[in-house]
LOKOL-145081 format. One record per residue (C-alpha): residue in one letter; residue number from 1; z, y, x. Coordinates in steps of 0.2 Angstrom, whole numbers. Each point is the difference from the previous one (the first is absolute). Example, Ala and Ser with C-alpha at 12.3 -4.5 7.8 and 13.67 -1.06 7.14 Angstrom:
   residu   num       w       v       u
        a     1      39     -22      62
        s     2      -3      17       6
//
This chain:
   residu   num       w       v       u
        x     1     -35     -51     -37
        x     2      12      17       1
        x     3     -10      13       9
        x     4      17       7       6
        x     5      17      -7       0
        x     6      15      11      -1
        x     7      16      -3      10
        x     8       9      -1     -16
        x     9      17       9       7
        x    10      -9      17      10
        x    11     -17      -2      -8
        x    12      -8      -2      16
        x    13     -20      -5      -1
        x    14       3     -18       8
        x    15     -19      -3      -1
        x    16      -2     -19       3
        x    17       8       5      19
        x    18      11     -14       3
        x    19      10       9      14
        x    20       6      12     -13
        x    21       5     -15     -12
        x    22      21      -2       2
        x    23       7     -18       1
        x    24      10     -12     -11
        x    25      15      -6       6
        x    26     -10     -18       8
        x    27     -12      12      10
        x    28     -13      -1     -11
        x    29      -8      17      -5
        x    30       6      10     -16
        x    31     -17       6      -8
        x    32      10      11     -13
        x    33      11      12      14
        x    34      -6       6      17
        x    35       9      -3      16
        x    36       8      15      -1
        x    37       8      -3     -17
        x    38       3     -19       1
        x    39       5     -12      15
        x    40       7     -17       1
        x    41       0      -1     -21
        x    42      13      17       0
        x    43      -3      19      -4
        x    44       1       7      17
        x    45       9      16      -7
        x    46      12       1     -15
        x    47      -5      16      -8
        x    48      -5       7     -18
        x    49     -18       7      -5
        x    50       4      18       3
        x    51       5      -6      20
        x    52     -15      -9       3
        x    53     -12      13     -10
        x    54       9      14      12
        x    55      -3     -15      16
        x    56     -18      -1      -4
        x    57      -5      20      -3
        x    58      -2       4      18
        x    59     -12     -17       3
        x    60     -12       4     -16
        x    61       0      21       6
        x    62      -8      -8      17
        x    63     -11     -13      -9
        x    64      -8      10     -12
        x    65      -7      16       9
        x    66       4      15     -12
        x    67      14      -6     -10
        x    68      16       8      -1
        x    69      17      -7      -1
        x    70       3       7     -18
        x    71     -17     -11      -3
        x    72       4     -15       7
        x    73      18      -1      -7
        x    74      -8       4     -18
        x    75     -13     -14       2
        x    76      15     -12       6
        x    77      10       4     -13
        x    78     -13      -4     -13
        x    79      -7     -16      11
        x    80      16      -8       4
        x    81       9      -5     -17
        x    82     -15     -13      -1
        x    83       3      -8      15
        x    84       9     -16       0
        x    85      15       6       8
        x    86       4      15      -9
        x    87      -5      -7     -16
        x    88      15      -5      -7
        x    89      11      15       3
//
């Protein structure tokens, strides 16, 4: 078992917490994109990498005590092009 699961659209730790996981399109829950990313078996924002990369600097700066937007966007930037939804672009 995956000690971590990644939303893979913003890179959110999803951590086996079910309230995070977003849902297919019959309800059930998506176990690859978070509720933020992914509701009722749609993206819930049309946007490139760069836009969600830009979305999601302010939310890893508060998560991660010490980190500076420059850090966090580099990290994104190296992070993102492996996840599923960024992967082919």
């Amino acid at each position: 078992m995956e000690s971590t699961t990644f939303c893979q659209s913003c890179g959110m730790p999803m951590g086996g917490n079910e309230e995070l996981l977003g849902t297919n399109a019959d309800g059930s829950k998506n176990e690859t994109y978070c509720t933020y990313c992914y509701q009722e078996g749609n993206f819930t924002a049309e946007m490139s990498m760069e836009e969600m990369i830009e979305s999601c600097v302010p939310h890893m700066v508060d998560g991660n005590p010490g980190m500076t937007e420059e850090a966090a966007r580099h990290s994104m930037k190296n992070f993102f092009p492996q996840l599923k939804r960024w992967a082919a672009q």
